[in-house]
MOPAC internal coordinates of N, CA, C and O (Angstrom, degrees):
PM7 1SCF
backbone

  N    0.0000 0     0.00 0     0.00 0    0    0    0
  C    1.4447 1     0.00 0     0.00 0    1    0    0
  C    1.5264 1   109.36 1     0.00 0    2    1    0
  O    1.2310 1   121.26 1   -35.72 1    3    2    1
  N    0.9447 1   115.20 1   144.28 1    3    2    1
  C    1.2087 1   135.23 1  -170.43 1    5    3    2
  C    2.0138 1   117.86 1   -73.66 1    6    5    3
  O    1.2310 1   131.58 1   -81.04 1    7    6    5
  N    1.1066 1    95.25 1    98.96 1    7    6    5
  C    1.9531 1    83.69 1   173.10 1    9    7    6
  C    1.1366 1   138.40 1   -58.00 1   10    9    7
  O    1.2310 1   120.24 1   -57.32 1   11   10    9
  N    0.9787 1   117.14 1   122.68 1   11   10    9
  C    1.8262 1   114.01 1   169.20 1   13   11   10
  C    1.0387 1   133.18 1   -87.19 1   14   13   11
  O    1.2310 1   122.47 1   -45.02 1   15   14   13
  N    1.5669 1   112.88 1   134.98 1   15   14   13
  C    1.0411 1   125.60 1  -170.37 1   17   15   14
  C    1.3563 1   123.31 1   -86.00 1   18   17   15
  O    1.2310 1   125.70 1   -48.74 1   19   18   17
  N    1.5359 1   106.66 1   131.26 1   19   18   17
  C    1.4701 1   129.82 1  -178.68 1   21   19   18
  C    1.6684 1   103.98 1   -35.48 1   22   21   19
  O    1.2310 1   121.47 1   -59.06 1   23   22   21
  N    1.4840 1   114.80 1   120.94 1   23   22   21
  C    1.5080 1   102.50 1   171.00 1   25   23   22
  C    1.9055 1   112.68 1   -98.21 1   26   25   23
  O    1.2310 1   105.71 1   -48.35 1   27   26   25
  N    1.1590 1   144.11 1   131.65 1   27   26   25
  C    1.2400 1   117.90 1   177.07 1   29   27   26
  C    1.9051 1   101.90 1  -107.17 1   30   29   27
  O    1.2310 1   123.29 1   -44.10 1   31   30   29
  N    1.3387 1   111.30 1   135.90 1   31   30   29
  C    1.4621 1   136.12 1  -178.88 1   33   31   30
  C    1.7565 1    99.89 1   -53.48 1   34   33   31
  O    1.2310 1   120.21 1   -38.19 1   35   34   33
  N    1.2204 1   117.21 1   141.81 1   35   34   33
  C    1.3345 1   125.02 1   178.72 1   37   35   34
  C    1.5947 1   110.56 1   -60.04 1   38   37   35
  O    1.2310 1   118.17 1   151.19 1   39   38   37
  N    1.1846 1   121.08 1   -28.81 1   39   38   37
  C    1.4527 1   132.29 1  -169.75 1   41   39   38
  C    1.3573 1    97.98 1   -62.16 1   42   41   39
  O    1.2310 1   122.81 1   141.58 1   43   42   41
  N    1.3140 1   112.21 1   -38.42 1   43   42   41
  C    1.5532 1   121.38 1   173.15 1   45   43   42
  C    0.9903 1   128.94 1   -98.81 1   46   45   43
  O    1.2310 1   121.56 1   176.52 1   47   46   45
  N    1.1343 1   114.62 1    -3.48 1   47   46   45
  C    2.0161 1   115.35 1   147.59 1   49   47   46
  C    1.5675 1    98.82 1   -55.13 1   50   49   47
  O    1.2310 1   130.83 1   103.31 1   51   50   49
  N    1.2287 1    96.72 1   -76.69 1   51   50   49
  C    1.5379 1   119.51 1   179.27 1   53   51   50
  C    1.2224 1   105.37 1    -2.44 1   54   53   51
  O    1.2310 1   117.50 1    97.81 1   55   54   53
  N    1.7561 1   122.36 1   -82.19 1   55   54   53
  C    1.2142 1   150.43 1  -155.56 1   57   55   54
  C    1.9029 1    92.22 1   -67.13 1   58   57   55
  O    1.2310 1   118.02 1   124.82 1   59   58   57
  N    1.0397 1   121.39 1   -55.18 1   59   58   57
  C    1.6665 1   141.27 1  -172.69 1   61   59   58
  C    1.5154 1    98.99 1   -44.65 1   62   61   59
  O    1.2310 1   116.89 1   111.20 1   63   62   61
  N    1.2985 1   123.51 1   -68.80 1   63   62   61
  C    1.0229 1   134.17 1  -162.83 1   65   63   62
  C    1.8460 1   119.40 1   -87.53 1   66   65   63
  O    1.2310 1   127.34 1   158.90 1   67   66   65
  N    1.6305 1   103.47 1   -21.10 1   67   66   65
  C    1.1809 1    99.53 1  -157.65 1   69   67   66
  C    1.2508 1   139.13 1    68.67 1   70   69   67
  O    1.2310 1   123.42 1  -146.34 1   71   70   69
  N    1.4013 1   111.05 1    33.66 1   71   70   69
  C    1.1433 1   111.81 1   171.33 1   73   71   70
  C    1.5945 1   129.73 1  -116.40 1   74   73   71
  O    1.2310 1   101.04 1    48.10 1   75   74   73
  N    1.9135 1   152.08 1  -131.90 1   75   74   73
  C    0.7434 1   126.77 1  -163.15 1   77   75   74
  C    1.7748 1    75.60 1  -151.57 1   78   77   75
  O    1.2310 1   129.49 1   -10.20 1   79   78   77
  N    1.4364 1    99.31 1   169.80 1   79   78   77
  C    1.4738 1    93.56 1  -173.65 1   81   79   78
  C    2.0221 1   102.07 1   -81.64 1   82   81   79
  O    1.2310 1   118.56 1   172.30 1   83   82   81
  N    1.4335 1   120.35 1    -7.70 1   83   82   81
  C    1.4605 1   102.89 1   170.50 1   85   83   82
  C    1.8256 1   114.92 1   -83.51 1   86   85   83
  O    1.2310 1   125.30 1   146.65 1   87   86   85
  N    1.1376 1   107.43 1   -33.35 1   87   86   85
  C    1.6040 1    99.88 1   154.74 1   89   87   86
  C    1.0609 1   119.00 1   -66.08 1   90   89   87
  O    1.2310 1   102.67 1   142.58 1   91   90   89
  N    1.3081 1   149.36 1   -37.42 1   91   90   89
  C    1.1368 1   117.99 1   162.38 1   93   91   90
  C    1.8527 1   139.35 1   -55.21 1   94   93   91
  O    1.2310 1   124.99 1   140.91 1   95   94   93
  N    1.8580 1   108.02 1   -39.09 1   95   94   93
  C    1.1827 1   100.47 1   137.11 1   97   95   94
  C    1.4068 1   153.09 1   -11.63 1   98   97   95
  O    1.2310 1   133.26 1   106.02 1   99   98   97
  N    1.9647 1    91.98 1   -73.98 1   99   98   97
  C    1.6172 1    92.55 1   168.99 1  101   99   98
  C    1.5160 1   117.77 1   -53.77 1  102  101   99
  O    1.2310 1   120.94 1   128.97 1  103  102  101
  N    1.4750 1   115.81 1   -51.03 1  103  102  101
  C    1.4265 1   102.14 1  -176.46 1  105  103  102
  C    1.1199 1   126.22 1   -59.15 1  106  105  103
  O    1.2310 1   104.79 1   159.31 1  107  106  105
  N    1.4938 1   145.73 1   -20.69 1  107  106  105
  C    1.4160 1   173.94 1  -124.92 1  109  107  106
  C    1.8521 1    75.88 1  -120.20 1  110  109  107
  O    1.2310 1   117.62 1   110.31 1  111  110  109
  N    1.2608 1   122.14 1   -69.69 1  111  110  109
  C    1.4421 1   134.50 1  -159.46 1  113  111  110
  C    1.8496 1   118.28 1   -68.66 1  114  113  111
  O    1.2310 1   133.69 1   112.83 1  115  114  113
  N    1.4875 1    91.14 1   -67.17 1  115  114  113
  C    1.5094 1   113.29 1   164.35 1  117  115  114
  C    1.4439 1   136.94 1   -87.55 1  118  117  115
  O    1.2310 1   123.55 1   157.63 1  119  118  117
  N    1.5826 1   110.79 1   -22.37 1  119  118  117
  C    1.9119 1   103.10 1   151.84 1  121  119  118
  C    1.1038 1   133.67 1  -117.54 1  122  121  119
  O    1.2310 1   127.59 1  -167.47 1  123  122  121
  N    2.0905 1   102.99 1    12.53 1  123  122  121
  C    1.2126 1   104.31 1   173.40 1  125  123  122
  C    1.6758 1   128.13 1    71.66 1  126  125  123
  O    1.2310 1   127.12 1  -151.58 1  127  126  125
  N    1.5987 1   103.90 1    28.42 1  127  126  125
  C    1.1323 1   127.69 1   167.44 1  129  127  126
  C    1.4712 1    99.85 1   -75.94 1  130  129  127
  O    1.2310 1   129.03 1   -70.31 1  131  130  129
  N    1.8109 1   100.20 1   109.69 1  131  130  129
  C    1.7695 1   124.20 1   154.75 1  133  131  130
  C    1.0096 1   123.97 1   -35.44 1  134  133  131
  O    1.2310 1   119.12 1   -92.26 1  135  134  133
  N    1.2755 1   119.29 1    87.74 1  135  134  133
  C    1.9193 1   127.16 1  -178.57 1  137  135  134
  C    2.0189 1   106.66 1   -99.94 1  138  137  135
  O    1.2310 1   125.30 1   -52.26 1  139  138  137
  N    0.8060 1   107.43 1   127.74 1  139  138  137
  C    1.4463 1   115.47 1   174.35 1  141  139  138
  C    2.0685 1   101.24 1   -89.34 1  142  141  139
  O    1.2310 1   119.86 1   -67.16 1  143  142  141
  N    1.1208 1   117.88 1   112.84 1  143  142  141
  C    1.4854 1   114.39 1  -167.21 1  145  143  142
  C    2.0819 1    96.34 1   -98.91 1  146  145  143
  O    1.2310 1   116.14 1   -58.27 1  147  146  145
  N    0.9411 1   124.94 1   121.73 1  147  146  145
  C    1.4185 1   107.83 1   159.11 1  149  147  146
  C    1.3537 1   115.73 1  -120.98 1  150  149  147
  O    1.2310 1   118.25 1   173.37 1  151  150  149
  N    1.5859 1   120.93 1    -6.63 1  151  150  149
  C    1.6989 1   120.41 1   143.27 1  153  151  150
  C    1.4813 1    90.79 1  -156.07 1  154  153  151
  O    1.2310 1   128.68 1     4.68 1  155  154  153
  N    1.5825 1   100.89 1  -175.32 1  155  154  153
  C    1.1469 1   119.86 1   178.34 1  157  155  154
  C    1.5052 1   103.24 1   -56.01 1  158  157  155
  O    1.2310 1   109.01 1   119.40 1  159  158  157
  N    0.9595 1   138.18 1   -60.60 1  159  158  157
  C    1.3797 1   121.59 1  -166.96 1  161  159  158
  C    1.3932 1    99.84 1  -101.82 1  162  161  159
  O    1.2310 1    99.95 1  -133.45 1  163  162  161
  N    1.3742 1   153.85 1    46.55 1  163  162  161
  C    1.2218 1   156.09 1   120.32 1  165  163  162
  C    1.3637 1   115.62 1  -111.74 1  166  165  163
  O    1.2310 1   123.26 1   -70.03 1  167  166  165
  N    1.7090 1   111.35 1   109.97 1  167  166  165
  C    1.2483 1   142.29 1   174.79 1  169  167  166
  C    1.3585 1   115.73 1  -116.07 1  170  169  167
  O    1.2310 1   124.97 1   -37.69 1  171  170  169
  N    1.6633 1   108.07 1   142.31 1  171  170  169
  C    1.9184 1   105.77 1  -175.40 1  173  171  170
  C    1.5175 1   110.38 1  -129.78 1  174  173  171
  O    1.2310 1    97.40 1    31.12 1  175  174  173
  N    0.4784 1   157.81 1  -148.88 1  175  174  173
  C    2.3006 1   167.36 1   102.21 1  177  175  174
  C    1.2075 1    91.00 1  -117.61 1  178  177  175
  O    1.2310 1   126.76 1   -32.43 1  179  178  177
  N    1.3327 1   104.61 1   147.57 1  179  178  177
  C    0.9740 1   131.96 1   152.26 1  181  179  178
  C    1.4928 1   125.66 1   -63.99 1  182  181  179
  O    1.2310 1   108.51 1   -47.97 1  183  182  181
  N    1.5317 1   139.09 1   132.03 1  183  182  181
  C    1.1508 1   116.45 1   175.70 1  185  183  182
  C    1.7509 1   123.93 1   -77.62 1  186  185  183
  O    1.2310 1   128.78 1   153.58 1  187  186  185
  N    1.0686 1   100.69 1   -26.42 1  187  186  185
  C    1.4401 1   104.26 1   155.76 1  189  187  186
  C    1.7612 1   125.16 1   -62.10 1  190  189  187
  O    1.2310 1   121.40 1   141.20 1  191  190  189
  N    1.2449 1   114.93 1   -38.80 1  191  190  189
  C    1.5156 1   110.34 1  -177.51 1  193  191  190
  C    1.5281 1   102.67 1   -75.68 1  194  193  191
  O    1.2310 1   122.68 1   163.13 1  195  194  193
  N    1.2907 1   112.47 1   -16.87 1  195  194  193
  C    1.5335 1   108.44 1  -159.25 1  197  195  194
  C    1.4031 1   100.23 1   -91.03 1  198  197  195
  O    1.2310 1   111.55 1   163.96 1  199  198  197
  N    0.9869 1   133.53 1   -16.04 1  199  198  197
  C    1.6686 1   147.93 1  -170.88 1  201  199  198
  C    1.0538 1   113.13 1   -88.26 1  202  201  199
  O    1.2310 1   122.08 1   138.61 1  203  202  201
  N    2.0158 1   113.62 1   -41.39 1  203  202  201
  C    1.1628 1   118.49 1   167.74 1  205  203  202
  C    1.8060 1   121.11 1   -88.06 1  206  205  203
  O    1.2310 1   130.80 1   177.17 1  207  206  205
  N    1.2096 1    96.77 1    -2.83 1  207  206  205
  C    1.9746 1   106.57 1   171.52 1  209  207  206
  C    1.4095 1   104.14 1   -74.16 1  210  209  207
  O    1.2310 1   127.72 1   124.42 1  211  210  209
  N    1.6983 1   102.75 1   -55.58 1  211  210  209
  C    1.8346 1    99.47 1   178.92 1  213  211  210
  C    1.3104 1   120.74 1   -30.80 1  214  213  211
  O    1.2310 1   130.94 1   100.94 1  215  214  213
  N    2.1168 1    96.50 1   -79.06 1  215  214  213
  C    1.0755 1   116.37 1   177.67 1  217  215  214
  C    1.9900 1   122.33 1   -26.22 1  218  217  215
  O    1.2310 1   124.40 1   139.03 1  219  218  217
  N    1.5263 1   109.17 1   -40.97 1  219  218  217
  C    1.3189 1   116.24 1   172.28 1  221  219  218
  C    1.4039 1   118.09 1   -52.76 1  222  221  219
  O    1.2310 1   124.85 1   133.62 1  223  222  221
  N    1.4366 1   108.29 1   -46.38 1  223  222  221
  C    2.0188 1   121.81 1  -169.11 1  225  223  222
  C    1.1294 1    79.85 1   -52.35 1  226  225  223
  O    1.2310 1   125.01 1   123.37 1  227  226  225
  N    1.9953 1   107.99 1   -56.63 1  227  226  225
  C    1.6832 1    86.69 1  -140.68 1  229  227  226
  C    2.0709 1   116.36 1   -86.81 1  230  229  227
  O    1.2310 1   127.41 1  -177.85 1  231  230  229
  N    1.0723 1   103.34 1     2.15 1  231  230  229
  C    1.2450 1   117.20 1   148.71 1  233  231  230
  C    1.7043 1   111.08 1   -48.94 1  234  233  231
  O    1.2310 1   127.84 1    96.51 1  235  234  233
  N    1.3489 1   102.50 1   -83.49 1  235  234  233
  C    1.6379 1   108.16 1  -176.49 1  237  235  234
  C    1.2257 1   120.95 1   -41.24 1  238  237  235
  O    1.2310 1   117.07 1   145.53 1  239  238  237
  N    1.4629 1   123.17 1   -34.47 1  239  238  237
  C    0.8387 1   133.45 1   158.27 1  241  239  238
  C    1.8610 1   138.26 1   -40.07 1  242  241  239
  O    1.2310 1   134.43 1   129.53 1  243  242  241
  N    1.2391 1    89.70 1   -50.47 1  243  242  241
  C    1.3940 1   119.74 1   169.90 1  245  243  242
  C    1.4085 1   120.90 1   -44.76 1  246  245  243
  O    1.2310 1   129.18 1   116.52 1  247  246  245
  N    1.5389 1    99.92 1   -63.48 1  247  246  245
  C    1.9532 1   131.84 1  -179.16 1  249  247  246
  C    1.3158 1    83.95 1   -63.58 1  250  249  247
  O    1.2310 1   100.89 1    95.15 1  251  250  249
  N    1.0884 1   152.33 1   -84.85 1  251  250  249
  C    0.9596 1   151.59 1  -113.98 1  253  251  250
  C    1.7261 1   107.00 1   -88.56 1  254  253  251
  O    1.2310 1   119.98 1   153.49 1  255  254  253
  N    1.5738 1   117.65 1   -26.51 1  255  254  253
  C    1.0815 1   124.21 1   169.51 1  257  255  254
  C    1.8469 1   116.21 1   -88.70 1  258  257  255
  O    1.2310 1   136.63 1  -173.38 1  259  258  257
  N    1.2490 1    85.40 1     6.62 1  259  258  257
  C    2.0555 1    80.76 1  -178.84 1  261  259  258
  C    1.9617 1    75.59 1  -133.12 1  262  261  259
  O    1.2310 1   112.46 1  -152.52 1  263  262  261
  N    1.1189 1   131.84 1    27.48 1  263  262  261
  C    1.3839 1   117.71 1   158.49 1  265  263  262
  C    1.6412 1   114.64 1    59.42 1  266  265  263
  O    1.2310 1   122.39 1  -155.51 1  267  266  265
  N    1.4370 1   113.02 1    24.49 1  267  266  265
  C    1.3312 1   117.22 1   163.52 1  269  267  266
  C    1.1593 1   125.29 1   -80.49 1  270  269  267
  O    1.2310 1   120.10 1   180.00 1  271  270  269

């Protein structure tokens, strides 16, 4: 059987990151941070997508500092 994955609530991005709920938006919008929507005011990540979203920045990040 298949495991499921831990979802964590936006309230706790929020709190995690320090940020505000319109940055979180943007990133949702502009870096394409994996939001699971099940209404307007219930939002999730995945803890797996979110590990692999980081991991991406800090990839991009990377290329972008050696000009790849």
């Amino acid at each position: 059987m298949k495991e499921v994955d831990e979802r964590i609530p936006k309230k706790e991005i929020l709190k995690m990151y320090g940020i505000d709920r319109t940055t979180f938006e943007l990133w949702v919008k502009e870096r394409g941070l994996p939001v699971i929507e099940i209404s307007t005011h219930s939002k999730y990540v995945r803890k797996s997508d979110l590990i692999d979203w980081e991991e991406g920045l800090i990839h991009q990040r990377i290329f972008r500092e050696l000009g790849v």
